[in-house]
C-alpha positions as CSV (number, residue, x, y, z in Angstrom):
1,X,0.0,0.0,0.0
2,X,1.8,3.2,-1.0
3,X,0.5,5.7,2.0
4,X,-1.9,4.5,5.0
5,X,-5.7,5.6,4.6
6,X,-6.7,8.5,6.5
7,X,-9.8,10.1,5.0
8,X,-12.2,9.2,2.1
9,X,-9.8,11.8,0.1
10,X,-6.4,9.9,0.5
11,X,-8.3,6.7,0.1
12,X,-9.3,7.7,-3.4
13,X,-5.8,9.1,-4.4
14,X,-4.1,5.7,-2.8
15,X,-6.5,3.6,-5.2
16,X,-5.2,5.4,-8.6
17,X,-2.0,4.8,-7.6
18,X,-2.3,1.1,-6.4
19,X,-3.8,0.9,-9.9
20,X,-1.3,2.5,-11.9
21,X,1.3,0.3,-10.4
22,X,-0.7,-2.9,-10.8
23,X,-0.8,-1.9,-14.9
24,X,3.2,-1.0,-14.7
25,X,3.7,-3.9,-13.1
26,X,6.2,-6.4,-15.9
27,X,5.6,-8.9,-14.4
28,X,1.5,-9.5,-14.6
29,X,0.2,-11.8,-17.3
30,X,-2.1,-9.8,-20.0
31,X,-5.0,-12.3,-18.6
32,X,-4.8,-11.3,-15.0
33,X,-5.0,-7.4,-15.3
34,X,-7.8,-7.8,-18.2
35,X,-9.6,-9.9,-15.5
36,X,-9.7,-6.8,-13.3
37,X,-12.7,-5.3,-16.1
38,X,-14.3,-8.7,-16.8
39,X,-17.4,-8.2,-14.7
40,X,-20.4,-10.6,-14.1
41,X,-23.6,-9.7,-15.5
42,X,-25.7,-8.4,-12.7
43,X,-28.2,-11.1,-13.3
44,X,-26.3,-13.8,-12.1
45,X,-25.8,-12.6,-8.8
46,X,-29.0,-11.4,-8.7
47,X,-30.3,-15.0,-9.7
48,X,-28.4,-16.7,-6.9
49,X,-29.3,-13.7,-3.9
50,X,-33.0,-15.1,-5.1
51,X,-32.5,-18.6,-5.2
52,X,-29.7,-19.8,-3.6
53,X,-29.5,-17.3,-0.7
54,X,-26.5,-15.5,-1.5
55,X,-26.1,-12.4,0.3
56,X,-22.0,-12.1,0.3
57,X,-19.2,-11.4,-1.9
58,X,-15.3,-12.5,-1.6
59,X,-13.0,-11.5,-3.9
60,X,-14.9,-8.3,-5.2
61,X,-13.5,-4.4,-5.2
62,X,-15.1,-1.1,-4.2
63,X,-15.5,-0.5,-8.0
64,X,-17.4,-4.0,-9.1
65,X,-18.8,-4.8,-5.8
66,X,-22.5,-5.9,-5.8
67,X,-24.4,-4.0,-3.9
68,X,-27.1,-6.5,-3.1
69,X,-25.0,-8.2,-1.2
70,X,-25.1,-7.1,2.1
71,X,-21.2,-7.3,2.4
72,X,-18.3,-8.2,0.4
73,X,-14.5,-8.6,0.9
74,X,-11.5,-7.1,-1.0
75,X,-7.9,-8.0,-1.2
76,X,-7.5,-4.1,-1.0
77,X,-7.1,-2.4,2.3
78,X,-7.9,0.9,1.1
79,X,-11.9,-0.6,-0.1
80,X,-12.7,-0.4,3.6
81,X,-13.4,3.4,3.4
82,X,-16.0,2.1,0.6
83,X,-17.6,-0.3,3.3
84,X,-15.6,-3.8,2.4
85,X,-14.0,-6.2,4.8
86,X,-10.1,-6.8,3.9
87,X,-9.0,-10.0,2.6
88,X,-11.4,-13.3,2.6
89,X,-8.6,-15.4,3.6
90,X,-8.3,-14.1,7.0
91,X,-11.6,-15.8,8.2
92,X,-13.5,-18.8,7.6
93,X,-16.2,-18.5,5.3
94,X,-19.9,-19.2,6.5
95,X,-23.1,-18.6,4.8
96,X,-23.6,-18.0,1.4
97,X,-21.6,-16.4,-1.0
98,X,-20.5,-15.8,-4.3
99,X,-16.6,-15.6,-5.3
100,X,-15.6,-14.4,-8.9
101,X,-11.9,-14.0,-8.5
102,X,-9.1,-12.6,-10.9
103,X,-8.0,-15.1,-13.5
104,X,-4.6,-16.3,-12.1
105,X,-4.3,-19.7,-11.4
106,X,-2.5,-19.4,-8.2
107,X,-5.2,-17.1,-6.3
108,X,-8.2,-19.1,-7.9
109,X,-6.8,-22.3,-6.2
110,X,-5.8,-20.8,-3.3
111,X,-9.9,-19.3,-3.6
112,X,-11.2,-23.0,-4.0
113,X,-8.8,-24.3,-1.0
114,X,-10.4,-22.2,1.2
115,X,-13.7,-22.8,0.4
116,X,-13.4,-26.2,1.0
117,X,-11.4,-25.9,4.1
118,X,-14.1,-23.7,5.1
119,X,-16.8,-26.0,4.7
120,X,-14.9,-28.9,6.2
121,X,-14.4,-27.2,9.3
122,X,-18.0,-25.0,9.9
123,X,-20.8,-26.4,11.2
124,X,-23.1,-23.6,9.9
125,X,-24.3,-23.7,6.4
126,X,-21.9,-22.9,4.4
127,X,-21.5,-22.7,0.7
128,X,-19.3,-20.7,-2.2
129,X,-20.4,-20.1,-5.3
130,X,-17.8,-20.1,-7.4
131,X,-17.2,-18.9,-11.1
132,X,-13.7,-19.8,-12.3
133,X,-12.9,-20.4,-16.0
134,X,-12.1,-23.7,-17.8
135,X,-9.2,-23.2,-19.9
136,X,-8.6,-25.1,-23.4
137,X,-5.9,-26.9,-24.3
138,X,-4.5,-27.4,-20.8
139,X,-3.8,-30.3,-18.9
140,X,-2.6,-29.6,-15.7
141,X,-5.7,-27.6,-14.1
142,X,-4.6,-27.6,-10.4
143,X,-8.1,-26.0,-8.8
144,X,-10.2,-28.2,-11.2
145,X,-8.5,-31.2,-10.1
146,X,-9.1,-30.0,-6.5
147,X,-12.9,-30.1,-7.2
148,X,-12.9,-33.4,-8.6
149,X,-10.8,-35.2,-5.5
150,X,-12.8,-33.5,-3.2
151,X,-17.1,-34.4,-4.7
152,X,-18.3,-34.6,-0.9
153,X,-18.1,-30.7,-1.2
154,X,-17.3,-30.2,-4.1
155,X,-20.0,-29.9,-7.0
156,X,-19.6,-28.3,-10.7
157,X,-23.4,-26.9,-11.4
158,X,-23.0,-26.2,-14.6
159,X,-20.7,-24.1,-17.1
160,X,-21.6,-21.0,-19.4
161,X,-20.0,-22.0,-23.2
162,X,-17.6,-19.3,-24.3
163,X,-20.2,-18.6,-27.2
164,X,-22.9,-17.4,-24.6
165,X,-20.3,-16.2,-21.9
166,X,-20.2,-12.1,-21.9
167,X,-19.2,-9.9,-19.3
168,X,-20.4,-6.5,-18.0
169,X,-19.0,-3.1,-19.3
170,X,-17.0,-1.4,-16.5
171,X,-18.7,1.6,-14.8
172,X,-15.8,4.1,-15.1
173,X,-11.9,3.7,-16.0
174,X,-8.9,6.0,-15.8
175,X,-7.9,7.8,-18.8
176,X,-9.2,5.8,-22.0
177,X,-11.4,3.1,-22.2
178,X,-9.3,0.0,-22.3
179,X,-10.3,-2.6,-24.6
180,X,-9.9,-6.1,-23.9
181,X,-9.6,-9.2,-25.5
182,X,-12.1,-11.6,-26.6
183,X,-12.1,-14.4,-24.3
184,X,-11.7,-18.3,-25.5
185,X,-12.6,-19.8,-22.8
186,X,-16.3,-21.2,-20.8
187,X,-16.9,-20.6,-17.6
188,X,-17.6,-23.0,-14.2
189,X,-20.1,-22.8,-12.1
190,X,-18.9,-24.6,-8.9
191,X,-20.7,-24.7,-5.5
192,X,-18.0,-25.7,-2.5
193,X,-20.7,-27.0,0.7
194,X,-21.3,-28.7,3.6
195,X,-23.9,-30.9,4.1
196,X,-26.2,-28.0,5.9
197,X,-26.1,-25.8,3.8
198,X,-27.6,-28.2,1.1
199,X,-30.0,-29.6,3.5
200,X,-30.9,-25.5,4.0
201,X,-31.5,-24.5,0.5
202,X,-33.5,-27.5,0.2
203,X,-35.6,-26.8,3.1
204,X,-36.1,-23.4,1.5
205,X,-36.9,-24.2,-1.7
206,X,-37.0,-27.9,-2.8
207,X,-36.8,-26.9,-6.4
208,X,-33.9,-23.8,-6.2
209,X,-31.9,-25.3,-8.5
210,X,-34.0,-25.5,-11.3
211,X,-35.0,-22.1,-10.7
212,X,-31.7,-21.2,-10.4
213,X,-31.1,-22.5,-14.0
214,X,-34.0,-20.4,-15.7
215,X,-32.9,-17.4,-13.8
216,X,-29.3,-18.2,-15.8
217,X,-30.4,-19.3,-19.1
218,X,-27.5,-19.1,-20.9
219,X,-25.5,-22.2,-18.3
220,X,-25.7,-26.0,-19.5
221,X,-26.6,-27.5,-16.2
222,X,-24.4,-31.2,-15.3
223,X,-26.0,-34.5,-15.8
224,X,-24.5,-35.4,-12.7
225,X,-26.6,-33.5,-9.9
226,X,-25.4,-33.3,-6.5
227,X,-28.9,-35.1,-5.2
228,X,-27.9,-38.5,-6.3
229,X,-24.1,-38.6,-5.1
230,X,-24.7,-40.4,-1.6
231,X,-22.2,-42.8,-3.1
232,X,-19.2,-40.6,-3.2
233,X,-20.0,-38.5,-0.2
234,X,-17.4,-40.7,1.7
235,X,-15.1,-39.5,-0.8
236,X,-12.5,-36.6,0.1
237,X,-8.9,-36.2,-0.4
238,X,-8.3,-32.7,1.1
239,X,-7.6,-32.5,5.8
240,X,-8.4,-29.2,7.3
241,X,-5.0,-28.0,8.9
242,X,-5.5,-27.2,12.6
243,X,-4.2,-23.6,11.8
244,X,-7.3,-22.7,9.7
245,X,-9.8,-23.9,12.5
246,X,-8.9,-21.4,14.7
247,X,-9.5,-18.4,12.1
248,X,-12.6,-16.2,13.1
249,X,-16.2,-16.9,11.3
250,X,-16.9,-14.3,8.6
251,X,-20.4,-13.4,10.2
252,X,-18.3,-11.1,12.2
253,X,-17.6,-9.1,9.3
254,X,-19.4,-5.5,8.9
255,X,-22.0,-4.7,6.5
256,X,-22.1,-2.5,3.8
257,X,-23.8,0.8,5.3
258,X,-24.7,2.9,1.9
259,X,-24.5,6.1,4.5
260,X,-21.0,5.1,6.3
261,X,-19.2,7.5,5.0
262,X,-21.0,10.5,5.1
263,X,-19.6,11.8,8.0
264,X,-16.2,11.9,6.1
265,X,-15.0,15.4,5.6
266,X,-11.7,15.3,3.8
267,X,-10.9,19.3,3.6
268,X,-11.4,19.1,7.3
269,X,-9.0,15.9,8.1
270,X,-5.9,17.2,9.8
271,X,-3.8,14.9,7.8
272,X,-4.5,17.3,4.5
273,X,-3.4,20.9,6.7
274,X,0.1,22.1,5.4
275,X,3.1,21.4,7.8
276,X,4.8,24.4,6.7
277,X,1.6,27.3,5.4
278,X,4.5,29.3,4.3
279,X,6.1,26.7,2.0
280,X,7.1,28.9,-0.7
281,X,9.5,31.6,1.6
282,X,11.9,27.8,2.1
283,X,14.7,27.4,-0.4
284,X,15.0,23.5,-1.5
285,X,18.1,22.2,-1.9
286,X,18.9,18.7,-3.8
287,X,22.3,17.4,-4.8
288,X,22.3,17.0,-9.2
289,X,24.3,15.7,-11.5
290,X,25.0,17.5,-14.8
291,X,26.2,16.4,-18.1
292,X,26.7,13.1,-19.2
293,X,30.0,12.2,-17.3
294,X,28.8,10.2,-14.2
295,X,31.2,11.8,-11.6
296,X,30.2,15.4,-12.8
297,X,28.5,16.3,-9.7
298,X,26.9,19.3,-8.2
299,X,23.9,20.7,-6.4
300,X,20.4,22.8,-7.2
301,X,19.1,25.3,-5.2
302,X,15.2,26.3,-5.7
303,X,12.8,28.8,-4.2
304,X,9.0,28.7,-5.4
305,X,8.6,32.5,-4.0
306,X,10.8,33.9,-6.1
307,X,11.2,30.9,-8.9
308,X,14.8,31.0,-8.5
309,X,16.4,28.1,-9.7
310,X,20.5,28.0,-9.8
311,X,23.1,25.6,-10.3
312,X,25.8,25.0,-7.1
313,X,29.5,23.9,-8.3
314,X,30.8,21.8,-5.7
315,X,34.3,23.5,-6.3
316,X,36.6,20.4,-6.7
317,X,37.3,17.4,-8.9
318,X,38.3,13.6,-9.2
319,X,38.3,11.7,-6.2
320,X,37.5,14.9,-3.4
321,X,34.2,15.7,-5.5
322,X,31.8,13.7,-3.4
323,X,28.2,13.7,-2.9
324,X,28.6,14.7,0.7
325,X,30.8,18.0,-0.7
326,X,27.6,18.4,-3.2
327,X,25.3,18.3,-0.2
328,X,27.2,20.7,2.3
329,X,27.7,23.3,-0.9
330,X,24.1,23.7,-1.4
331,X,23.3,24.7,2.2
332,X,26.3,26.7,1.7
333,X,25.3,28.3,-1.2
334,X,21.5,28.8,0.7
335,X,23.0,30.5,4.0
336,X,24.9,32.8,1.6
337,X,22.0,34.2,-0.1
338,X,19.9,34.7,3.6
339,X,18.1,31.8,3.7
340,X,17.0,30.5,7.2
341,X,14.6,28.0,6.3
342,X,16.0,25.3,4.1
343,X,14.3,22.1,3.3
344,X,16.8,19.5,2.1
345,X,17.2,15.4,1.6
346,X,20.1,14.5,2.9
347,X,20.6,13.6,6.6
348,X,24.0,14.0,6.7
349,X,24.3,17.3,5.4
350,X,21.5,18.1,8.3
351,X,23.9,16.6,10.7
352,X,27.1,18.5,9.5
353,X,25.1,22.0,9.5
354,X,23.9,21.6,13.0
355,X,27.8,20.7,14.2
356,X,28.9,24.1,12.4
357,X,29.5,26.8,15.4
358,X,29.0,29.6,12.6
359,X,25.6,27.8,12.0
360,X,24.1,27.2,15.3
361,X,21.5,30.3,15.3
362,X,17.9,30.2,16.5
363,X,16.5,31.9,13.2
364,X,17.8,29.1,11.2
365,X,15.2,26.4,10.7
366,X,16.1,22.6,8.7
367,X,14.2,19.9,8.1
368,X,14.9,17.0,5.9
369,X,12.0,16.0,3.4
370,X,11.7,12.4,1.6
């Protein structure tokens, strides 16, 4: 996280840059960020809240976030300003939920891992929905073959064939509209559960699953239904570390509140007053290094009141000409030209000034700045 959230304000600038870095980032697979915009059509969470009870979201953002879900979690600290819970892999999942995640292997298993561990180890009803893709032309599927080891929890509903599969247009975006590519793959629909929270949604509705279907037209529904699988309900190959039953419930986690920011004022958060109102009477000082020989050093001297900007020559050469000479001759060059607030980089510089007899005078303030 590049600067800890204060106010509603610094939350908002934090996301934009968390964002810009995830896009620089070299190492991120084209797949993965395109992922970020591939949005669910509202209908199919709206389908399961009806008929499957779903009323919570992991893996979600403040920007795709359902709001008929009564909460939702995020893998970003800075979406609990927006009302989210931080990270689903914290807690033990309970209830009913829906989980979408981004398309990288490695968090999608680790997303199916701990929805099984999750129903292992809660007695409440407890079930993930989960929507993962099914690539082509691979063999080694790690999460799938997770799912099919594990059919005592463990059902695939359904899929969505890549011909009917579409996504929903992103809200908003930074800068231009970023298009992405068409997708080649079909898309699981795969319900992680315990045996109470099948024996619930069947208490609720004996025939939810066939409604569920209509309310999703475009899914193929699996011959196999979860109904007539007594025979393999023996059958699991995953154990429940003794670390993960310890981990709190998620029915602790808070609710969205559409009105729990209000009170936020950012223009009257302390964390946004100027440390220094008068800011533009400081000369800035910064060591520099011109030309393009790489031992040619020197120093720059600004001041925004008068938008002075000068050039300091260190005043010696080969092997004497070091950055700490650079440093000292710009505050120097600063006390020289009546300067007695100076805002500088360098701590050693700082510490040199401070030792100077010459220097030590009340009317002289330094600070170093990052």
């Amino acid at each position: 996280m590049s600067s800890p959230v204060q106010c509603l304000a610094s939350d908002i600038a934090g996301l934009l840059k968390d964002h810009q870095a995830r896009l620089k980032t070299p190492k991120a697979r084209q797949l993965t960020l395109e992922s970020y915009s591939r949005i669910l059509p509202q209908h199919i969470s709206a389908a399961l809240q009806q008929c499957a009870m779903v009323s919570k979201e992991k893996m979600a953002s403040a920007l795709d976030f359902d709001p008929g879900n009564s909460s939702y979690w995020s893998e970003h600290h800075r979406d609990i300003v927006f009302g989210a819970n931080f990270n689903a892999f914290t807690i033990k999942f309970t209830g009913f939920s829906i989980c979408h995640p981004v398309y990288d292997d490695t968090k999608m298993l680790r997303c199916v891992q701990h929805s099984l561990r999750s129903a292992m180890c809660s007695e409440l009803p407890t079930a993930t929905f989960l929507f993962l893709p099914n690539w082509e032309n691979k063999s080694i599927n790690a999460y799938k073959a997770l799912v099919r080891d594990n059919p005592k929890y463990c059902t695939t509903l359904g899929f969505i064939p890549k011909t009917k599969l579409t996504y929903a247009m992103p809200t908003s975006w930074k800068g231009l509209q970023r298009n992405i590519s068409n997708h080649t793959w079909s898309m699981d629909i795969i319900a992680v559960w315990n045996k109470e929270a099948k024996q619930r949604l069947t208490d609720a509705s004996p025939n939810w699953l066939r409604t569920l279907q209509r309310s999703i037209p475009e899914a193929v529904r699996e011959k196999s239904q979860y109904l007539v699988r007594e025979d393999t309900d023996h059958i699991t190959n995953h154990v429940c570390p003794q670390y993960f039953k310890s981990k709190r419930e998620d029915v602790t986690g808070q609710e969205r509140d559409q009105n729990a920011n209000v009170h936020l004022q950012p223009w009257d958060d302390k964390q946004f007053e100027l440390k220094c109102p008068n800011w533009k009477l400081w000369a800035y000082t910064d060591r520099s290094c011109i030309g393009k020989a790489g031992n040619f050093l020197g120093a720059g001297v600004y001041c925004p009141q008068t938008k002075a900007d000068c050039y300091v020559d260190s005043g010696d050469v080969g092997m004497t000409n070091t950055i700490n000479r650079a440093e000292l001759t710009r505050i120097a060059a600063v006390l020289t030209n009546k300067y007695t607030q100076i805002a500088t980089d360098n701590a050693c510089s700082l510490s040199q000034s401070r030792k100077q007899p010459s220097l030590q005078c009340n009317e002289i303030i330094y600070t170093q700045i990052c």
